[in-house]
C-alpha positions as CSV (number, residue, x, y, z in Angstrom):
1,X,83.8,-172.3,59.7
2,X,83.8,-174.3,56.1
3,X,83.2,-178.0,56.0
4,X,86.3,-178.4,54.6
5,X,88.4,-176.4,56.8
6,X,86.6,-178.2,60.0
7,X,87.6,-181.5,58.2
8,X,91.3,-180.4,57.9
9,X,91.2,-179.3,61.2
10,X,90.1,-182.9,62.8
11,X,92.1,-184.2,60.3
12,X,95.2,-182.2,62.0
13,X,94.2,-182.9,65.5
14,X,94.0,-186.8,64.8
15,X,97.1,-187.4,63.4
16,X,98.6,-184.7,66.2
17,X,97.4,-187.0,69.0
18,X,98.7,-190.0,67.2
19,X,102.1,-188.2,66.9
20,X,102.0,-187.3,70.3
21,X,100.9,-191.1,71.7
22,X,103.5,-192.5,69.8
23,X,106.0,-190.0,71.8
24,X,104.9,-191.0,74.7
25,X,105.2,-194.6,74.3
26,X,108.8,-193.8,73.8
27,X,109.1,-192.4,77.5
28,X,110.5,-194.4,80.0
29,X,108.2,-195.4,82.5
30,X,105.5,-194.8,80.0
31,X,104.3,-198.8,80.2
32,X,103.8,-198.3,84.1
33,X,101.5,-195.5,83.2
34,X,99.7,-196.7,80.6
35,X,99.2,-200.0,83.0
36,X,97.9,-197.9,85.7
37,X,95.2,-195.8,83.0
38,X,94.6,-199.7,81.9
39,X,93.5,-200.5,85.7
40,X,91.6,-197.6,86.5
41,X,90.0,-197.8,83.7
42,X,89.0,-201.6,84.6
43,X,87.8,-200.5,88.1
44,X,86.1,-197.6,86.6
45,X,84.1,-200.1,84.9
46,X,84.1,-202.5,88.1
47,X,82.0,-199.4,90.2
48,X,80.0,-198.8,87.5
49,X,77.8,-202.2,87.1
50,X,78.2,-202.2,90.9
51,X,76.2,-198.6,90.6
52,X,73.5,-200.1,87.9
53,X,73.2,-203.3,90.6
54,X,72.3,-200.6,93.4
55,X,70.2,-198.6,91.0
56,X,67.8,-202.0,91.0
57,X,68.1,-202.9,94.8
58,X,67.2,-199.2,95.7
59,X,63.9,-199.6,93.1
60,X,62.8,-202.6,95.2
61,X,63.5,-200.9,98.5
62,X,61.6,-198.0,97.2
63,X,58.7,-200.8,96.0
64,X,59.3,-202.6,99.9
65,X,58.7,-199.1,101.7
66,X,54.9,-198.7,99.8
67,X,54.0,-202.2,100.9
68,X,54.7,-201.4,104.3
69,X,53.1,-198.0,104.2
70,X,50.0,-199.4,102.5
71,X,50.1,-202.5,104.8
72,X,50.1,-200.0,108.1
73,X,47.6,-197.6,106.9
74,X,44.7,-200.5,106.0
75,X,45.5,-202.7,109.2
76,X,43.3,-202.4,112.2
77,X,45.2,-200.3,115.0
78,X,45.3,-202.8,118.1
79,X,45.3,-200.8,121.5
80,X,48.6,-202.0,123.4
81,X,48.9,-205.0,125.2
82,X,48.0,-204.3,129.1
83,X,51.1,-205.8,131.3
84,X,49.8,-208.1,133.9
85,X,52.0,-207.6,137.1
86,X,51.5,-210.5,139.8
87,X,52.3,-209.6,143.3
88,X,52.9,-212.1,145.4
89,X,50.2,-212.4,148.4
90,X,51.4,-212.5,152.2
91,X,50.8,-216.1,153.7
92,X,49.4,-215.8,157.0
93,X,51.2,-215.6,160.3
94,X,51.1,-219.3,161.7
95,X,51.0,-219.2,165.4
């Protein structure tokens, strides 16, 4: 395709989509839609810093998880605690 022709073509497709915007601004009902696009395009926004905020907390979780990994490995394994029951010893018959 020739530089000039692509040009044209963009050219064409620009002022098409303008042409066809400004038609649909014209629809009734048109200003509820565009409201909604205007919303979810807000929200859209919304979930994404909520996604870069995640991103961060998973890096520190990830950073956490070594800690404890390297933490267990290098501390001295303790044998369990032994349970000390108590049993209660029979008092003597008094006679």
């Amino acid at each position: 395709m020739a530089p000039g022709r692509r040009g044209d073509l963009l050219g064409r497709l620009a002022d098409l989509s303008e042409d066809a915007i400004q038609r649909l601004t014209d629809v009734p009902g048109a200003d509820r839609a565009v409201g909604a696009l205007n919303a979810l395009r807000e929200r859209t926004d919304e979930l994404q810093r909520r996604v870069r905020g995640l991103e961060g907390l998973e890096q520190r979780l990830t950073a956490l998880e070594k800690k404890v990994d390297k933490l267990s490995k290098t501390s001295p394994s303790r044998p369990p605690a032994k349970k000390t029951t108590t049993t209660k010893s029979s008092s003597a018959k008094k006679s």
